[in-house]
Each structure stands twice: as structure tokens, then as C-alpha cells.
N, C-alpha and C positions, 0 to 999 in steps of 0.2 A: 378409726372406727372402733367404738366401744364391742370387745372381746365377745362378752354376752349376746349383742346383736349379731355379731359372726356365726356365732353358733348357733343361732336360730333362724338363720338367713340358709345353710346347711339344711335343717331339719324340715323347709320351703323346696330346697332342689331334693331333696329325698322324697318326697313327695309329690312332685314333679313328673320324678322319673320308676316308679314305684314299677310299672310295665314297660321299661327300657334298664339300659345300662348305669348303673350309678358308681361314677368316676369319683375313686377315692383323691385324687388328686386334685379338683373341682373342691372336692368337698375343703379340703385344707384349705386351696386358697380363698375360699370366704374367708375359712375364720381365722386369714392371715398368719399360717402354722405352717409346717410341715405334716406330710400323711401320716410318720409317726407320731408324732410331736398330738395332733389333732385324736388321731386314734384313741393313743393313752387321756385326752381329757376326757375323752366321750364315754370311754370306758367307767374311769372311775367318778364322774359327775351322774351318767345316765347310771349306773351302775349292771349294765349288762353291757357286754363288746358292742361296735359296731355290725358287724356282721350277721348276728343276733336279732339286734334291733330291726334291721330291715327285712329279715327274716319274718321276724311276728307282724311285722306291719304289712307287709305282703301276703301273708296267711289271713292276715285280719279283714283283711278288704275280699280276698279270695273266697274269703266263707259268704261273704255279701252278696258275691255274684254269682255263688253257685245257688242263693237263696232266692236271689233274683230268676231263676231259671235258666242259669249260663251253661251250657256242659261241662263235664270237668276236664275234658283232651281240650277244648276252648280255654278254658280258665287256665291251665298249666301252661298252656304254651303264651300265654298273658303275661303271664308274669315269669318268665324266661326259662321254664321246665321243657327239656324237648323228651325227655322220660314221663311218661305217666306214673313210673313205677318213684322215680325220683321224687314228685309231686306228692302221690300221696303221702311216702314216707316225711318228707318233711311236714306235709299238713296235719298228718296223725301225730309228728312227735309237739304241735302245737296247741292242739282243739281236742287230742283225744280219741278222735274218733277219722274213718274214711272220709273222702271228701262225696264219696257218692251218699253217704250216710246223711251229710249236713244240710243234702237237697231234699231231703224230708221232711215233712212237717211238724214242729216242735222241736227238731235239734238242737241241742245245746251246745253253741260252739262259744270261743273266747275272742271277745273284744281288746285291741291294746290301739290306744288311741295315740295321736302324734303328739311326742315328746316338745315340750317350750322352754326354756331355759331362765332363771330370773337371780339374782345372788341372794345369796344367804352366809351372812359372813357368822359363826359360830363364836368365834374367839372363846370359845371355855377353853381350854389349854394351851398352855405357853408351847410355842415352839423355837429353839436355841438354832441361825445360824448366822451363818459369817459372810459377807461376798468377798471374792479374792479375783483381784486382774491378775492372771498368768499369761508367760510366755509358753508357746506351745511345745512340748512334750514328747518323745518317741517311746511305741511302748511293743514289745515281743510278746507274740502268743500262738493261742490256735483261734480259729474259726470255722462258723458254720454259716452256710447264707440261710436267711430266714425271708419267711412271705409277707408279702407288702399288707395280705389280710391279717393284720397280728394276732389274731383271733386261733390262729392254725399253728402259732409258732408256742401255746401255753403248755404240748407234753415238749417241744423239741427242745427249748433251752433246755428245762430243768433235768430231760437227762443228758444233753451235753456235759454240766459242767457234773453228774454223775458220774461218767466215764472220765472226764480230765480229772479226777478223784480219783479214780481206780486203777486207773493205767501209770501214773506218776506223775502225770500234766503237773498239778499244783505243786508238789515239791520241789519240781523243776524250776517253775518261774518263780518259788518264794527263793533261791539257792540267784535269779538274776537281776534280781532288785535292785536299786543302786542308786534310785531316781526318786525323787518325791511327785507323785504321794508312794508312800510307801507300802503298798498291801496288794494283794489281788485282787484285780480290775474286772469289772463286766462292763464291756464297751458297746454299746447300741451302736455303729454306724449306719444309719439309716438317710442318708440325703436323698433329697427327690429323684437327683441327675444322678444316679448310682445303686450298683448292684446294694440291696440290707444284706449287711450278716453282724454279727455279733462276734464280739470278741472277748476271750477267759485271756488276760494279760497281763504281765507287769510293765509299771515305769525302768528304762534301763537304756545301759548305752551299750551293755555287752555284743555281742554278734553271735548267731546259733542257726547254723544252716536248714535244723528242722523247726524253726521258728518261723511266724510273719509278723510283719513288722506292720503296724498302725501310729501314723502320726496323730495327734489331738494339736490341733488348729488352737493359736493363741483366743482367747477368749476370758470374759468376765462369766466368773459360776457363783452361783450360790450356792451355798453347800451346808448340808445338814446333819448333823451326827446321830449316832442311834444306834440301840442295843435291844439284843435280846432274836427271836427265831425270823427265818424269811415269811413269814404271815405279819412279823413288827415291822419289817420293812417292808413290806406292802401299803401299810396301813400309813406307814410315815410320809410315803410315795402317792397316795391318796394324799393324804391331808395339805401336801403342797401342791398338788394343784389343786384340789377345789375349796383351801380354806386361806394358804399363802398368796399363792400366784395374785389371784384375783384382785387382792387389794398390796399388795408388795407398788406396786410403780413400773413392775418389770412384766416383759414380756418373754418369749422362749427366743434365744440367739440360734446360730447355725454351725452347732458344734453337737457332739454325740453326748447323751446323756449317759454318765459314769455312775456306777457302784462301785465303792474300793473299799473292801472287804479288810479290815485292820486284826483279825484273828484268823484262828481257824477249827473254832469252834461253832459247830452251827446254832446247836441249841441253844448257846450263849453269846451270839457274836455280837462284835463291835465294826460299826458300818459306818460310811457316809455315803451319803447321794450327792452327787455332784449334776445340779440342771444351769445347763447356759444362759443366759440370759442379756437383755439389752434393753436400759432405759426406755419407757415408751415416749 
């Protein structure tokens, strides 16, 4: 099944279940991904998180039926609020205004109508990478588990690898390297059937009792180089999935997608993305 139709077959059950539960796991297997894997395209294609999205699509509808003459203790508990107090604040950080306000005549609330998905392939700039089949890897670090809503995990990395900054973390694992790839690792382990955490890590065979150990699963990556601040590699990290992926031939394999940090320079750094991948 063509990628695109996955993900609009998704924005169908989202819709669906606008006043029930909406299983991020569901969602993935449409568009034949994983939750992470799914997450991060939704993100940077829709360009607001998932989380978000169903957020304003639920508020959008919500304003309809308060307009309709629904109550608003009716309406919140509709769409899965069992706080009034919770309801409104999310309706107000949406529309502006209270929800008892929107069942007035002329209020001005905000429309966000359902997301469709279509390709747009851009190609104005070249992007440089390489695919490599490895044999899989053992790598020492620290971790932190993160939420299956990724949406929740966007202050916790970044002060993560803050503290493994500040504490010694990183000198530490640049002093246990020993492994290619060579540099400091940011390891998403995110599998369906398994706790998410993230891992700050190097490649090594050393052994360090305050260390944990993450094996990386042999696998075929393709891998992207790049420089310059963590907003360039964001952008880098955007542009392969919704400008590479798309028409690449590949689809996401079932390994953790890697960052390996080849400096340690932020303002200036030198990076590769490493995303798994498997013939479609």
C-alpha cells in the first residue's frame, strides 16, 4: 500500500474516533510504521505534533456543538474531558475565548479542518547520503524512558543531554569509544513491544559498571551528513522524511533511529542521521 494512502487512511480513524479513544498504535499500523517512526512523519509533514492536531480537531468540532446548543459539561465530557476546568482551559488555549462564551451569538471561534495528505516532491536542493548494510553494534550510556506521546518528550531530551553535559556524561563516553561510528550517539529505542527511552551513548566494547548497554540490531541505514546548530539538524531530519523518504524506494526498517554527533561543538557541529531502512 502506497505510504501516502496510509496516512490518510489514519486521518479517517482520527476522525472516527474524535469522541473515543485514539490508539496511537492503530494509527501506525495503517501507515505500516511504527508509533515513533509514524509520529515523527506526522509531525514534520503536518507540521504541528500529533497530539496537537487532535487537539484542535477536537476543539474545532467542540465549538460546533456548543453552537449547536449542546452544554458544555455535555460537550467536555464528549470528547474525553471529565474536568470542566481541563475543557475549558484547553478550549480557550484554542479559540480564545471560554466555551460558555462560544454559545453566544456571533462568537468568533477557530475552524481547523481535517488534514489530507498528497506528495510534493521539492527537489530544489541536493541532499548528500550513503546507504550502508551493518552488522549490529554494542553501545554504553545513560537513559531516560520517554512517552509514547512524543509530543511530551520535546523539554525532556533536550535537558537530558544538558545534564549529561554538565555532570561529565559526555567526556566520559567520548574517553569509551572504540567502535565505529565514532562520536556521540542519541539512540531513540522506541519499539512497539517495549518500554521508549532514549539513549546519550557511544559505540564500545569497554565494560563500566555505571553504564547501560544498548545493542543496535544489524540493519541497512541510510545515513545523512550535516553541519551546523540542532535547528540544522532538525531541518535535515524534516527534509528526509517529507522530501527523501518519499520517493527514496525505502521505507523505515525496525531498528532505532541514531544521531552520531562527530564534534562537540554545538553551534558548529558536525552530525549524521542515521534512519533504518528496507526496500519496499
Amino acid at each position: 500500500m502506497d505510504w501516502i494512502t496510509g496516512l490518510n487512511e489514519t486521518m479517517d480513524y482520527i476522525e472516527a474516533h474524535l469522541t473515543g479513544e485514539i490508539d496511537y498504535a492503530q494509527l501506525a499500523r495503517l501507515a505500516c510504521c511504527s508509533s515513533y517512526h509514524y509520529q515523527r512523519m506526522f509531525a514534520y509533514m503536518a507540521g504541528v505534533p500529533l497530539g496537537e492536531y487532535i487537539r484542535r480537531r477536537r476543539m474545532s468540532v467542540a465549538a460546533v456543538d456548543l453552537q449547536n446548543g449542546e452544554k458544555v459539561l455535555d460537550v467536555a465530557l464528549k470528547y474525553g474531558y471529565q474536568s470542566p476546568t481541563a475543557f475549558n482551559r484547553a478550549f480557550q488555549s484554542i479559540h480564545g475565548l471560554p466555551p460558555s462564551a462560544a454559545r453566544e451569538a456571533g462568537a468568533a471561534v477557530k475552524a481547523f479542518p481535517p488534514l489530507r495528505f498528497t506528495i510534493t516532491i521539492k527537489g530544489v536542493e541536493e541532499m548528500e547520503y550513503r546507504i550502508e548494510k551493518r552488522e549490529g553494534f554494542r553501545t554504553v550510556g545513560v537513559s531516560i524512558p520517554i512517552d509514547r506521546d512524543m509530543e511530551k518528550n520535546f523539554d525532556t531530551v533536550p535537558r537530558f543531554w544538558g545534564k549529561a553535559a554538565s555532570d561529565g556524561t559526555l567526556e566520559k563516553l567520548a574517553g569509551m569509544m572504540d567502535a565505529q561510528p565514532m562520536g556521540i550517539l542519541g539512540v531513540c529505542a522506541c519499539s512497539d513491544d517495549e518500554e521508549w527511552r532514549y539513549f546519550i551513548a557511544a559505540a564500545s566494547t569497554k565494560q563500566d559498571a555505571a553504564l547501560e548497554e544498548c545493542v543496535i540490531p544489524a540493519a541497512t541505514w541510510a545515513i545523512f551528513p550535516g553541519t551546523g546548530t540542532t535547528q540544522s539538524l532538525q531541518e535535515l531530519e524534516r527534509r528526509i522524511l517529507t522530501e527523501w523518504l518519499p520517493s527514496s524506494g525505502y521505507e523505515y526498517g525496525q531498528a532505532p533511529d541514531i544521531e552520531v554527533y562527530l564534534n562537540a561543538d554545538p553551534q558548529n557541529a558536525k552530525y549524521e542521521v542515521w534512519i533504518p531502512v528496507v526496500k519496499k
